[in-house]
C-alpha positions as CSV (number, residue, x, y, z in Angstrom):
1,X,0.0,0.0,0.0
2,X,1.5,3.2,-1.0
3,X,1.2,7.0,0.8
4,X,-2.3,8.2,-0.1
5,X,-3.0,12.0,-0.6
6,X,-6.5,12.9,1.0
7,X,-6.5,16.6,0.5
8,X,-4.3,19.7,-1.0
9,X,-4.8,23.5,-0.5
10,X,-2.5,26.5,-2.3
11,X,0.6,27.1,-0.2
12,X,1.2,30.9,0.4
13,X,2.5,32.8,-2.6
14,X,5.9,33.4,0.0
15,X,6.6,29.5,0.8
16,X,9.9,28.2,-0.3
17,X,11.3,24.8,0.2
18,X,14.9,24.9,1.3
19,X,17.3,22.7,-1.0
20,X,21.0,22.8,0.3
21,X,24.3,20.1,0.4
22,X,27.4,19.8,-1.7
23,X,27.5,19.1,-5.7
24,X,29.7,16.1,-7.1
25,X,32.7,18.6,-7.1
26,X,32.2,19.3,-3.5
27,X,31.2,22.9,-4.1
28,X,28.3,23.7,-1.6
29,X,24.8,24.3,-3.0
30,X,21.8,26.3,-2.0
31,X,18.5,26.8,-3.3
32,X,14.6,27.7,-3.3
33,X,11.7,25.6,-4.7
34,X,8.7,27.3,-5.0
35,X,6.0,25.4,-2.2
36,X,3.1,24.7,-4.7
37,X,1.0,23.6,-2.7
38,X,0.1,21.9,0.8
39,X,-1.3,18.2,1.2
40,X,-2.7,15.9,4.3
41,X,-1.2,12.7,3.4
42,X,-2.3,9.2,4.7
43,X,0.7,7.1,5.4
44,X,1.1,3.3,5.1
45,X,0.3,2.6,8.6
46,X,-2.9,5.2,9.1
47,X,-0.8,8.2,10.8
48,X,-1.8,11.6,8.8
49,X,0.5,14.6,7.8
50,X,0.7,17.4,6.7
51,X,3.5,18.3,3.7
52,X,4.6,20.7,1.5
53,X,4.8,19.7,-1.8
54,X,7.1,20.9,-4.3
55,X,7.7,19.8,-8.3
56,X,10.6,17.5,-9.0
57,X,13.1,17.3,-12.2
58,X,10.0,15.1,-13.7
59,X,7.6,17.7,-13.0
60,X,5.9,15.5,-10.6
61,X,4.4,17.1,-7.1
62,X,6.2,15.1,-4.6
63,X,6.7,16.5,-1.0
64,X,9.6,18.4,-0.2
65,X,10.8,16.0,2.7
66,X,11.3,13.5,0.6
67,X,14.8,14.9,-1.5
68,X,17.8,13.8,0.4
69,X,18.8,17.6,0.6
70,X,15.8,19.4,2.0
71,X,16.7,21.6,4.5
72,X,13.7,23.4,6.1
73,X,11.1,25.9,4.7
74,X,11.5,29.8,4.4
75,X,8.9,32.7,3.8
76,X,9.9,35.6,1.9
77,X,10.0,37.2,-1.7
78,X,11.4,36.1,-4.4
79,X,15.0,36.3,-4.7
80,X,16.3,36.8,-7.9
């Protein structure tokens, strides 16, 4: 049985997942992934969640907590 999404609402237009580690070449990385929106999420065993989910390199929505380099979330304007 796999996670199941139950609901999603918009994230604010100022919620930015963190993305942060080292590159290949060792050179550290940091950077900002739009939040697009937020979804309650049923896990295998029952327990509920809420996370924010962000697009991945497929264009898939998959929540932010699941890329090896997430970091935390920020608020703010867009930085150019």
């Amino acid at each position: 049985m796999h996670d199941k999404i139950l609901q999603i609402i918009p994230a604010p237009a100022d919620m930015w997942a963190i993305l942060e580690g080292n590159d290949p070449d060792g050179h550290a990385y940091r950077t900002r992934e739009r939040v697009v929106c937020l979804a309650l999420i049923e896990g295998r065993d029952g327990t509920t969640n809420v996370s924010a989910m962000v697009h991945d390199e497929c264009g898939y929505l998959s929540p932010a907590g699941a890329f090896d380099d997430f970091s935390g979330i920020e608020y703010g304007e867009v930085q150019p």
